[in-house]
N, C-alpha and C positions, 0 to 999 in steps of 0.2 A: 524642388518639392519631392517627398518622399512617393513611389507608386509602391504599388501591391506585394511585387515580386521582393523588393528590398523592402519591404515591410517583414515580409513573412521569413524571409533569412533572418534578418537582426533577429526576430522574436527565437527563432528556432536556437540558434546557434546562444543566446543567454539565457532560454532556458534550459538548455540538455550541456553548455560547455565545453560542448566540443564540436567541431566540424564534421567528422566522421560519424558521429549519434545523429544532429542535424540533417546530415544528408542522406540518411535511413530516410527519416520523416518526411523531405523535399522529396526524395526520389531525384536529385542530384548529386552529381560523386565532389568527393571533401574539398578535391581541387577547386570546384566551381563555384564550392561556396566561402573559401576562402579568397578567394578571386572580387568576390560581389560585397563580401566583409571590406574589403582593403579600399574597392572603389566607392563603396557608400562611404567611409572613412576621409579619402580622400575629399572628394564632392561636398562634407560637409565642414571641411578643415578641422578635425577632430581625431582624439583616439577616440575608441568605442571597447575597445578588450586589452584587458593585461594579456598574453601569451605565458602562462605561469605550468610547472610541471604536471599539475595535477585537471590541468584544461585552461578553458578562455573565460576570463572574468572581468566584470563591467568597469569601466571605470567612472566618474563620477558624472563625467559627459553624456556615458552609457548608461548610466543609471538615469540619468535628465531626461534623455530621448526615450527609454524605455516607460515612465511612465508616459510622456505624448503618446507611445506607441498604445499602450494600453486605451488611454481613448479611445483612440480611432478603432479601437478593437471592438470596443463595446458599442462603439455608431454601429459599425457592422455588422453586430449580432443582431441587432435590433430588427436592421432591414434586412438583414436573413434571415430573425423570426417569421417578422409579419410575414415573405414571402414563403415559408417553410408549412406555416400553418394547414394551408390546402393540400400538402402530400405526408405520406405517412414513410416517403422513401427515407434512409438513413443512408448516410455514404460520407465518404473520407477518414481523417484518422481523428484517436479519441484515443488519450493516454489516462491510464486509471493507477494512481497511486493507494497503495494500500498495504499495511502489517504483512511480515513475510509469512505468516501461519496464514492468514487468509488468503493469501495471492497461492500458495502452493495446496491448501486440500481443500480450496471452496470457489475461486472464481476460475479455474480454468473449463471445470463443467459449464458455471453459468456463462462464460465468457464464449465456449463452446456453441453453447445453447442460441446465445444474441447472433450468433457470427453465422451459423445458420440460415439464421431465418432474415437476416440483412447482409450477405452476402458483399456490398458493395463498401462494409462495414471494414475499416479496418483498427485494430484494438490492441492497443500495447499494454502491458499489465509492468507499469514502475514496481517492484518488491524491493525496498528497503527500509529496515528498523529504524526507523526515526520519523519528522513529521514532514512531510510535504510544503511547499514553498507555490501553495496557487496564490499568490497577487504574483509572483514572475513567470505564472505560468508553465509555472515545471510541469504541473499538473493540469489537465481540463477537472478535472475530481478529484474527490481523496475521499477514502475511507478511513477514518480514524477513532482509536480506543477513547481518546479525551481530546472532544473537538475543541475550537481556538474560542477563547472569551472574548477576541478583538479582533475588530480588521471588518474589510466587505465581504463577510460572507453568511451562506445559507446551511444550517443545519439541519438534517434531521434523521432522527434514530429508526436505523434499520432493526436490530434483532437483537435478542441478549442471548449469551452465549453461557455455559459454565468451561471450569476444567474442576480437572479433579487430579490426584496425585494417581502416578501409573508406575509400572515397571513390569517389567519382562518375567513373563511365566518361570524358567532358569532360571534366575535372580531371586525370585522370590522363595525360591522348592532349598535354593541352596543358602538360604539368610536367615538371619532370626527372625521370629513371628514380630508381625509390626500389627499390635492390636490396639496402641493408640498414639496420640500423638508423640508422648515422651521415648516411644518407642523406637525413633526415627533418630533420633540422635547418635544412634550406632550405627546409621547405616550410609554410604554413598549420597553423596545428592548430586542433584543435576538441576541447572537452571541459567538465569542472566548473568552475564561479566555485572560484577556489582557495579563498578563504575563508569559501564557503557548502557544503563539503564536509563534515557530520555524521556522514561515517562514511570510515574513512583506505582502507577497502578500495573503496572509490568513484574513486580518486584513480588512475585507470587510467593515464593519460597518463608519469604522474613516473616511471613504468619505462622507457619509450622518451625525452623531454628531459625528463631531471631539472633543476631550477632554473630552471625556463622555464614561465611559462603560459600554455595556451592564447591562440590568436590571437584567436578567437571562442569564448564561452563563455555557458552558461547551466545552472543547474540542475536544468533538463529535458533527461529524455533523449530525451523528443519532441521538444523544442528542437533540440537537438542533430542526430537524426537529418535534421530538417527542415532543417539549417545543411548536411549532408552532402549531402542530395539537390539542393540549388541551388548544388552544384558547390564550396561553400565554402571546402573543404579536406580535411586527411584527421584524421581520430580513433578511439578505439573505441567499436564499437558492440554490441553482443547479439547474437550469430548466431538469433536469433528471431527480433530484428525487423529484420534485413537481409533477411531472408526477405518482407518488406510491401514491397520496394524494388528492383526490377526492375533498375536501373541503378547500382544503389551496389556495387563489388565492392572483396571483400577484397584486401590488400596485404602482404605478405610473409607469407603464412596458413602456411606451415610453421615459420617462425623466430619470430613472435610470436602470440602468444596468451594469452588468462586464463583461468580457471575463477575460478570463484564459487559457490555453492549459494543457495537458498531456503529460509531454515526457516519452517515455519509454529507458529504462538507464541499461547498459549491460556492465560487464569486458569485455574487447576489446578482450583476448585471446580466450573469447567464442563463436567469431567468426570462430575459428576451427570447432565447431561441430556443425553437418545438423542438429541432432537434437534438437540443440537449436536456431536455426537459425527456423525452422520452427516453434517450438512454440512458438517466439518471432513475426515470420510474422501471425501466427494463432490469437495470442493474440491483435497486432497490429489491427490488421483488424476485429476483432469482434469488438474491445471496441469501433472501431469509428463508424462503424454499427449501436450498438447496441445504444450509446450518441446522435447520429442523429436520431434515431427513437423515443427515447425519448422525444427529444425536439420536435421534429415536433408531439407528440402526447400532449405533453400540450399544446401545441401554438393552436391545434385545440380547447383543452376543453377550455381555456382562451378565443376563441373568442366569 
């Protein structure tokens, strides 16, 4: 019979892939938990992970076990809600997947702000461009541009965001006047690797040159930003985090702009526990706080 302890390895070790990510989150070292890998393994006459270059991956036995695991995941929540409900304490770890522009100039304030005032709180921020994988648990949450149409989960919209097209003071003093969109065709652009784009409403550029990509390009939007502040060129960026960038200002800001929204996106049975139910309304409620203070503080330096 499976207990606690090898519960909570198996779950760790397929959803992060590695022993050493794992043992971050256990607060045991790799050895130990490759060690408890091999003896659950053993004990149940099974593999449970391929050994592959790029980490440890389920095998089909692993795959079998992992959703049993997930059950008993969700019993658990359950009786750790009800018993959660009389305290307001928050404690242990809580991994938050989310777009790298938001994880880099919007959730470490609020993330900040949580870790504070819950102290016993501990908070991992997943940042990578692509979508999160909660039914394995990669994630306790996600924050995502275009939440999932399927599967168990819970949706709902935090904030609507714009960008606008930006470039570097220097870039623009030394470039031809860009007074409207046809304009832009002479100029650098900056934006997504077109064919590492996972989601079409990322693809901000193809509104302004369509059939054209980017001059310089990367799948970070801290990338990106970083390409704009060294005078690079011009692209779109997050009216959040033109707000971290003292010298990058916007470029045709009445005639082009995007909206976009943040949803925040939960397995539905996580609605058992207080405790995730409050860091979800914690987190909900900063990042729209903190997105709106943002804008409203470049909107003032732009004017």
């Amino acid at each position: 019979m499976l207990n606690w302890d090898d519960y909570r390895i198996f779950l760790d070790v397929a959803r992060t892939g590695s022993l050493s990510a794992a043992s971050i989150t256990l607060k045991i070292d790799p050895a130990t938990v490759g060690r408890r890998v091999t003896r659950l393994e053993q004990s149940l006459g099974v593999k449970l992970f391929n050994k592959l270059p790029r980490g440890y991956q389920l095998t089909p036995a692993g795959d079998e076990l992992l959703d049993h695991i997930k059950q008993i995941e969700r019993t658990e929540k359950i009786a750790r809600g009800t018993l959660q409900k009389a305290s307001a304490t928050i404690s242990g770890n809580f991994r938050i997947g989310a777009p790298d522009g938001l994880s880099n100039f919007v959730l470490p304030r609020v993330v900040a702000n949580i870790q504070r005032e819950h102290p016993e709180l501990d908070i991992q921020i997943l940042s990578l461009p692509r979508v999160f994988n909660l039914s394995r648990r990669e994630v306790d949450l996600a924050i995502m541009v275009t939440p999932p149409k399927t599967g168990r989960f819970v949706t709902k919209k935090i904030v609507n965001y714009k960008l606008h097209l930006a470039a570097h003071r220097d870039y623009l003093a030394k470039s031809e006047p860009i007074l409207t969109k046809a304009d832009l065709k002479s100029h650098t652009t900056i934006g997504y690797i077109p064919d590492l784009i996972f989601d079409p409403s990322l693809d901000h550029m193809a509104e302004v040159t369509p059939n054209r990509a980017p001059n310089m390009a990367s799948n970070s939007v801290a990338v990106q930003m970083r390409m704009l502040e060294m005078g690079g060129g011009i692209g779109f960026a997050h009216d959040f985090a033109l707000a971290h960038f003292a010298d990058l200002k916007m470029v045709l800001a009445n005639d082009v702009f995007q909206e976009r929204a943040f949803y925040l996106v939960r397995d539905r049975d996580d609605r058992a526990s207080e405790q995730a139910n409050l860091i979800a309304a914690l987190l909900s409620d900063g990042i729209k706080a903190e997105v709106k203070r943002l804008e409203a503080t470049i909107h003032r330096n732009q004017d």
